[in-house]
DRENMILUM-973003 format. One line per field, with one value per atom (N, C-alpha, C): residue number from 1; residue in three letters; atom name; z, x, y. Coordinates in nm, 2 decimals, decimal comma, m for minus. Example, Ala and Ser with C-alpha at 12.3 -4.5 7.8 and 13.67 -1.06 7.14 Angstrom:
<nodes>
num = 1 | 1 | 1 | 2 | 2 | 2
residuo = Ala | Ala | Ala | Ser | Ser | Ser
atomo = N | CA | C | N | CA | C
c3 = 0,78 | 0,78 | 0,78 | 0,71 | 0,71 | 0,79
c1 = 1,32 | 1,23 | 1,32 | 1,28 | 1,37 | 1,29
c2 = m0,57 | m0,45 | m0,33 | m0,22 | m0,11 | 0,00
</nodes>
This chain:
<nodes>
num = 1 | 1 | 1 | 2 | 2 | 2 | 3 | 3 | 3 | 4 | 4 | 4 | 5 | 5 | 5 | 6 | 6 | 6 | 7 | 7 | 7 | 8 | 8 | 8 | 9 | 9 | 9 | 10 | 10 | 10 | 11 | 11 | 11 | 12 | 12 | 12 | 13 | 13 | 13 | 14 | 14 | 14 | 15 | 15 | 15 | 16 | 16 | 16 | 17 | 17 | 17 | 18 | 18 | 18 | 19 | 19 | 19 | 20 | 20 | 20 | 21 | 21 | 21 | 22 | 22 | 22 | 23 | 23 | 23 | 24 | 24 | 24 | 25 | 25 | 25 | 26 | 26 | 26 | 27 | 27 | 27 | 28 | 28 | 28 | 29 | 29 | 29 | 30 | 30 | 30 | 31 | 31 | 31 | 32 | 32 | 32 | 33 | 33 | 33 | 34 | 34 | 34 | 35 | 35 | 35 | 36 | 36 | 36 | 37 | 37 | 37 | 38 | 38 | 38 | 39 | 39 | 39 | 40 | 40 | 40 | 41 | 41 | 41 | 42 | 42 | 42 | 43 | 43 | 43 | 44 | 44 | 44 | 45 | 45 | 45 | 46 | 46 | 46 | 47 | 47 | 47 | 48 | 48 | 48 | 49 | 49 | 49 | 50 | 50 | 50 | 51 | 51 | 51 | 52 | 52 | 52 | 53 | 53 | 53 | 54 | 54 | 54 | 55 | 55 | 55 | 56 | 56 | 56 | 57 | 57 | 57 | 58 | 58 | 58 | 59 | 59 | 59 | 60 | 60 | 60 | 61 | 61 | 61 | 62 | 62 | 62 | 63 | 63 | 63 | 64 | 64 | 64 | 65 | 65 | 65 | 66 | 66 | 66 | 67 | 67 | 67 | 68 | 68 | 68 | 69 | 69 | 69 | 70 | 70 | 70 | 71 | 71 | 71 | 72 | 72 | 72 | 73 | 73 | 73 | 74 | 74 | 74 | 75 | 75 | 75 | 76 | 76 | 76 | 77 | 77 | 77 | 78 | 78 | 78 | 79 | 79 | 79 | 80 | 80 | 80 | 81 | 81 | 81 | 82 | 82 | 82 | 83 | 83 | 83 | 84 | 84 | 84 | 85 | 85 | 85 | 86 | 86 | 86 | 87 | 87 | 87 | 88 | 88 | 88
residuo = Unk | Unk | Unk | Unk | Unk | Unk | Unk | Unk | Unk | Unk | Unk | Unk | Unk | Unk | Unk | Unk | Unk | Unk | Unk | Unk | Unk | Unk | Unk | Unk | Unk | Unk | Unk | Unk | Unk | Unk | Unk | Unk | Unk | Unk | Unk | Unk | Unk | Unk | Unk | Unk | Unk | Unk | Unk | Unk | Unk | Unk | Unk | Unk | Unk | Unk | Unk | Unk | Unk | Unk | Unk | Unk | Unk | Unk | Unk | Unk | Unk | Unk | Unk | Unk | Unk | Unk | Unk | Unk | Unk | Unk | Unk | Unk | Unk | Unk | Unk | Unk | Unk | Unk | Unk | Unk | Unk | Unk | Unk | Unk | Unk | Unk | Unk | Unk | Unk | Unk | Unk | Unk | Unk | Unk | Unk | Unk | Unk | Unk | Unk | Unk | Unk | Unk | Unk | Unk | Unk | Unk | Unk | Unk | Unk | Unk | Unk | Unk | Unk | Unk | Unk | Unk | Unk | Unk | Unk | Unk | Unk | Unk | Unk | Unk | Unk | Unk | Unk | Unk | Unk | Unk | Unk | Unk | Unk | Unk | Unk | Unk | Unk | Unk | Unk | Unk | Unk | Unk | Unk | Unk | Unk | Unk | Unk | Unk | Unk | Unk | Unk | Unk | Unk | Unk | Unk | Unk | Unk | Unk | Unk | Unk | Unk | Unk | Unk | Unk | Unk | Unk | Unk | Unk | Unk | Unk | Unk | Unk | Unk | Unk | Unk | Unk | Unk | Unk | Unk | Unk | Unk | Unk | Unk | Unk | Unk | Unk | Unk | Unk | Unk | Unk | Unk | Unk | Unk | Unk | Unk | Unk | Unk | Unk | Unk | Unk | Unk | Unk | Unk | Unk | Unk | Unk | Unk | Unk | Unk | Unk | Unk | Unk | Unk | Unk | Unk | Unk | Unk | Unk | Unk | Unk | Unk | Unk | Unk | Unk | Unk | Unk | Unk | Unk | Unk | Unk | Unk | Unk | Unk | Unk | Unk | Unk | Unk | Unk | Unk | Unk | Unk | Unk | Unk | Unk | Unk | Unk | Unk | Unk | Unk | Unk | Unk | Unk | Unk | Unk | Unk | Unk | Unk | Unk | Unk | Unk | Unk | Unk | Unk | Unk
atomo = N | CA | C | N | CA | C | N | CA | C | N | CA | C | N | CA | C | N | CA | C | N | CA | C | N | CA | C | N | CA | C | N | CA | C | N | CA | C | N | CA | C | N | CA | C | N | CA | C | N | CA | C | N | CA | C | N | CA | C | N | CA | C | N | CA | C | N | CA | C | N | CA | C | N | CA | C | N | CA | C | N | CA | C | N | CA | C | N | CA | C | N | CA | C | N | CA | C | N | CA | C | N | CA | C | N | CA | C | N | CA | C | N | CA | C | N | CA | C | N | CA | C | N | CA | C | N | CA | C | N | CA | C | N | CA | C | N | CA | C | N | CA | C | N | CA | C | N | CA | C | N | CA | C | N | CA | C | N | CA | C | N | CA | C | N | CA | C | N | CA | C | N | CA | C | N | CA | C | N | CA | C | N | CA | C | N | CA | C | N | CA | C | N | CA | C | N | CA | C | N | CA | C | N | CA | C | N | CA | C | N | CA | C | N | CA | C | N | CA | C | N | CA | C | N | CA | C | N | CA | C | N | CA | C | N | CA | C | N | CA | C | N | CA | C | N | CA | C | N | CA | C | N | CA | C | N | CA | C | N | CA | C | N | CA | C | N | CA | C | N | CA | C | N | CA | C | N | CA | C | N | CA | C | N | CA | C | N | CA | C | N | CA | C | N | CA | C | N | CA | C | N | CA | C | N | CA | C
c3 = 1,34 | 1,25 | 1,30 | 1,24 | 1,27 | 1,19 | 1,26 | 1,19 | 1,20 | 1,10 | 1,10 | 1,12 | 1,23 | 1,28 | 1,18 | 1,06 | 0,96 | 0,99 | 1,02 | 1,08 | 1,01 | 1,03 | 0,98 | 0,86 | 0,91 | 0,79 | 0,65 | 0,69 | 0,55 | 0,47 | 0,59 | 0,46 | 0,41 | 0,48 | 0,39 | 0,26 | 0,25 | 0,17 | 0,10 | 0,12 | 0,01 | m0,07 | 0,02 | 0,00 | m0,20 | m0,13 | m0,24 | m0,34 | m0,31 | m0,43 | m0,53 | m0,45 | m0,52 | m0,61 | m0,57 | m0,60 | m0,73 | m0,76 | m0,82 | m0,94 | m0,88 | m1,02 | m1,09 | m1,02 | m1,07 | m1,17 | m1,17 | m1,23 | m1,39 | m1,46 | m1,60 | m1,67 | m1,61 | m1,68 | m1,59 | m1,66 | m1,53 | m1,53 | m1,40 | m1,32 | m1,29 | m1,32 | m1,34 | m1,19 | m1,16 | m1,07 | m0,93 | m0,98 | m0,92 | m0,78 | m0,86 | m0,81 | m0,74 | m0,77 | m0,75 | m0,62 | m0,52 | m0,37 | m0,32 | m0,35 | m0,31 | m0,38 | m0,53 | m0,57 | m0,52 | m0,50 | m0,42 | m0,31 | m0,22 | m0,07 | m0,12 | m0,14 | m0,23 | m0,26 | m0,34 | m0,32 | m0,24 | m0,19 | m0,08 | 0,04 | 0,06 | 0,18 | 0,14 | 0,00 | m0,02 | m0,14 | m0,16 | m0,24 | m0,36 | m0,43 | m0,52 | m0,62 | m0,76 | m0,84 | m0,90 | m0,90 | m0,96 | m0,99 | m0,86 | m0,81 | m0,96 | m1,00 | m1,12 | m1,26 | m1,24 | m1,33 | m1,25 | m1,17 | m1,09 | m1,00 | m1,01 | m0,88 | m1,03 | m0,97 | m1,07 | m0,96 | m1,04 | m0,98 | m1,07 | m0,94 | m1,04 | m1,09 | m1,15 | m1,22 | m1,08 | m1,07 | m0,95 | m0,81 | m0,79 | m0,67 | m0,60 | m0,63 | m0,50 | m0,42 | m0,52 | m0,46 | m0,36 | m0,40 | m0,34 | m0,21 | m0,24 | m0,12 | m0,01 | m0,02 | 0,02 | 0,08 | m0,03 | 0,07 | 0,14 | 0,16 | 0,27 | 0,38 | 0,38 | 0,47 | 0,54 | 0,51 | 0,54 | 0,63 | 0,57 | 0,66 | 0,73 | 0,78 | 0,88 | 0,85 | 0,72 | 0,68 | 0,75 | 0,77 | 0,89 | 0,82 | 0,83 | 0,75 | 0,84 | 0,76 | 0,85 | 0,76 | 0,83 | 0,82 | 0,86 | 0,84 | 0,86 | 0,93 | 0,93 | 1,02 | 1,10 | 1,15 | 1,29 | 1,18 | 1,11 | 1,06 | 0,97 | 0,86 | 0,82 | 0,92 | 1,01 | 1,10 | 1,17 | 1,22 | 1,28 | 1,16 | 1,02 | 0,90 | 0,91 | 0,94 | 0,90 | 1,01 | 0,89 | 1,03 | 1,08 | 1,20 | 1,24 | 1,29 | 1,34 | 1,32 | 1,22 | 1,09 | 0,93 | 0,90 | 1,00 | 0,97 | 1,04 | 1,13 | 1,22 | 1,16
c1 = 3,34 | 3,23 | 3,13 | 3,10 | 3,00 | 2,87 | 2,77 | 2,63 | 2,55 | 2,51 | 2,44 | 2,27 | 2,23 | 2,04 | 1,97 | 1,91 | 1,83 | 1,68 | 1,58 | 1,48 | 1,39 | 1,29 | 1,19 | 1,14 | 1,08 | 1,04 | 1,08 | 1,19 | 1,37 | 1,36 | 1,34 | 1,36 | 1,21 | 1,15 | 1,01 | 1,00 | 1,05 | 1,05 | 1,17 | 1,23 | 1,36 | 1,35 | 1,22 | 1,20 | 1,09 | 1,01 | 0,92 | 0,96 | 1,08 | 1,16 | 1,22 | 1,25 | 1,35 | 1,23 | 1,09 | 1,00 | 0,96 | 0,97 | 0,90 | 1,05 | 1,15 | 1,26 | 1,22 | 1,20 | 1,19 | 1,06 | 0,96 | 0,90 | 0,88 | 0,82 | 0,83 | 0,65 | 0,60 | 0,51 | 0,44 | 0,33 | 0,28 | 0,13 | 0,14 | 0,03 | m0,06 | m0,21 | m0,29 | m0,26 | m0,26 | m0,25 | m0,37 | m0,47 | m0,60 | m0,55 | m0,50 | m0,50 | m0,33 | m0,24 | m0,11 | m0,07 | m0,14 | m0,10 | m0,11 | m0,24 | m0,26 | m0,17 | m0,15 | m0,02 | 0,08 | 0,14 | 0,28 | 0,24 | 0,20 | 0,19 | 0,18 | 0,13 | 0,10 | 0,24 | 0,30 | 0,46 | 0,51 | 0,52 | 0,65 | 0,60 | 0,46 | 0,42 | 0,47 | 0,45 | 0,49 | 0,62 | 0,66 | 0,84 | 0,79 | 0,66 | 0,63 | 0,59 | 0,65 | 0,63 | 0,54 | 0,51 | 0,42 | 0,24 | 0,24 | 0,07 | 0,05 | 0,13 | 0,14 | 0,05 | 0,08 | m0,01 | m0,17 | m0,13 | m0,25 | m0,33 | m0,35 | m0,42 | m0,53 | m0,64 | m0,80 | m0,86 | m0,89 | m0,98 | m1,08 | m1,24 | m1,34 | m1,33 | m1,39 | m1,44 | m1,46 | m1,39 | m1,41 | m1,39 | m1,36 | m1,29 | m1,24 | m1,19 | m1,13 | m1,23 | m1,30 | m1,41 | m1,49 | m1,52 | m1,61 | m1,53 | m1,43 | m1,37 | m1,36 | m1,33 | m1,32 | m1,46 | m1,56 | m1,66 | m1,71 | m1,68 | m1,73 | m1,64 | m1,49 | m1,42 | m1,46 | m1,52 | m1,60 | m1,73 | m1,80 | m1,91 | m1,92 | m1,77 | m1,78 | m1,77 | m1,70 | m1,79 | m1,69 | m1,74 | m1,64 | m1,58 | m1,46 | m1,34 | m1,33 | m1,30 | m1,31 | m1,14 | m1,07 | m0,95 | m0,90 | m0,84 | m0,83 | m0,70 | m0,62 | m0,50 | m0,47 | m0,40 | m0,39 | m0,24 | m0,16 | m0,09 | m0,15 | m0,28 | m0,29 | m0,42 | m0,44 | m0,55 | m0,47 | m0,30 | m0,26 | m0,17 | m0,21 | m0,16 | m0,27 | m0,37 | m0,50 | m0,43 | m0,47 | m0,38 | m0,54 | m0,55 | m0,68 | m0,70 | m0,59 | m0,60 | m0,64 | m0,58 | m0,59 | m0,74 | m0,82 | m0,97 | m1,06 | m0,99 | m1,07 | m1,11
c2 = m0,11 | m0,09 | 0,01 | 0,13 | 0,22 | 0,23 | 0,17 | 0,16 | 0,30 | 0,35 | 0,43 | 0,42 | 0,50 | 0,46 | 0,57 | 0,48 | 0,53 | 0,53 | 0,68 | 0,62 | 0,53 | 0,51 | 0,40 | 0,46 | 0,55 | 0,67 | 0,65 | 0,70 | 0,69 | 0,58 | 0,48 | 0,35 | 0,30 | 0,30 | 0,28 | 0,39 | 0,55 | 0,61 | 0,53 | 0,52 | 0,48 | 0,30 | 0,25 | 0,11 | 0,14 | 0,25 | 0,29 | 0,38 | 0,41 | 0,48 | 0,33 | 0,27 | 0,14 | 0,09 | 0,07 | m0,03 | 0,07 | 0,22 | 0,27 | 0,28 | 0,29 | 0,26 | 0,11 | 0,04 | m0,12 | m0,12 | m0,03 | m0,08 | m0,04 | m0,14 | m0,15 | m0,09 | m0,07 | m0,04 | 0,08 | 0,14 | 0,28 | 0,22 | 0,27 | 0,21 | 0,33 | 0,36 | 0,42 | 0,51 | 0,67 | 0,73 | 0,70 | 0,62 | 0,63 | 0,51 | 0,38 | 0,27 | 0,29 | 0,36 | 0,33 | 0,33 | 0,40 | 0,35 | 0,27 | 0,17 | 0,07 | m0,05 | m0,01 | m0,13 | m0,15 | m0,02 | 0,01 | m0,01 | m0,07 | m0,08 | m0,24 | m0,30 | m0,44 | m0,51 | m0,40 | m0,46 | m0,45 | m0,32 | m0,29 | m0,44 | m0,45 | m0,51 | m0,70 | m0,72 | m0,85 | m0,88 | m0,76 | m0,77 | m0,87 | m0,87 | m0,96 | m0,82 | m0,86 | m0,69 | m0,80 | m0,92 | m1,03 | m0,97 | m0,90 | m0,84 | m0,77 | m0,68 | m0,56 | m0,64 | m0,82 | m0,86 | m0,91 | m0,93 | m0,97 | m0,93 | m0,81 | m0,76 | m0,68 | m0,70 | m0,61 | m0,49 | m0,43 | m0,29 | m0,28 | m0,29 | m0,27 | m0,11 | m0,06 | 0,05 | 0,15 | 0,27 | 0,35 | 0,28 | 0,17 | 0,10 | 0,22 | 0,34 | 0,45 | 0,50 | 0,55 | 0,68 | 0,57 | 0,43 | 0,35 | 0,30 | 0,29 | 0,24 | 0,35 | 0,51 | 0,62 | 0,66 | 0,68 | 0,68 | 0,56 | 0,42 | 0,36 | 0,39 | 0,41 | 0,41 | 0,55 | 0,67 | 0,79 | 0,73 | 0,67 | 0,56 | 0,47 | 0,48 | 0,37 | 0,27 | 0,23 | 0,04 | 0,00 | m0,16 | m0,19 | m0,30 | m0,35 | m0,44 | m0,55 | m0,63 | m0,78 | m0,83 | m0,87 | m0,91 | m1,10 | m1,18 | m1,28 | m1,29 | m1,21 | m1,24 | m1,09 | m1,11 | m1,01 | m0,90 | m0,92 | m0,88 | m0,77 | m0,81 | m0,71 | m0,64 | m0,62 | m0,59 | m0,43 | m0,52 | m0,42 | m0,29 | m0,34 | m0,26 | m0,16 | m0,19 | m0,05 | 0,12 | 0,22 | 0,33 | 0,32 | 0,36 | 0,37 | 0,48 | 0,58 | 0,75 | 0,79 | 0,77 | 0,81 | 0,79 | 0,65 | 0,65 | 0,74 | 0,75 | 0,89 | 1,01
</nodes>
C-alpha cells in the first residue's frame, strides 16, 4: 500500500472547497469567512441557519482586533485557534 503525504495546507484548502460545493444557499461576501471556518471547524452546514451577524459585525470586529480588544475564550481549543501573528 503506498500512501501519499498530502500537506496540511492541501487539505484544509480542499476541506473548504468540499464545504463550498455543498453549499445550498450564498452567503453574504462580508460574513463568509467566518461561516466557512464555522463549518469546516464543526462539519455542521446546520450553523448556515443559525449563526446571526449584527449590522457591520466585520468592520467592528476588525477595528477592535486593530485595538487591541482583548478576547476571552472558555476552552483552550478555540484559544489555540486564534492566529496570533495574523493579530500582530
Amino acid at each position: 500500500m503506498n500512501l501519499e503525504y498530502v500537506l496540511p495546507a492541501d487539505i484544509e484548502r480542499r476541506s473548504f472547497e468540499i464545504i463550498e460545493s455543498e453549499l445550498e444557499t450564498e452567503i453574504p461576501e462580508e460574513i463568509k469567512p467566518v461561516v466557512m471556518r464555522v463549518i469546516h471547524t464543526t462539519a455542521d452546514f446546520d450553523y448556515l441557519d443559525n449563526l446571526y451577524f449584527s449590522e457591520d459585525v466585520m468592520n467592528t470586529a476588525m477595528k477592535a482586533i486593530s485595538q487591541k480588544a482583548v478576547f476571552v475564550t472558555d476552552t483552550n481549543m478555540a484559544k489555540s485557534g486564534i492566529n496570533k501573528a495574523a493579530l500582530a
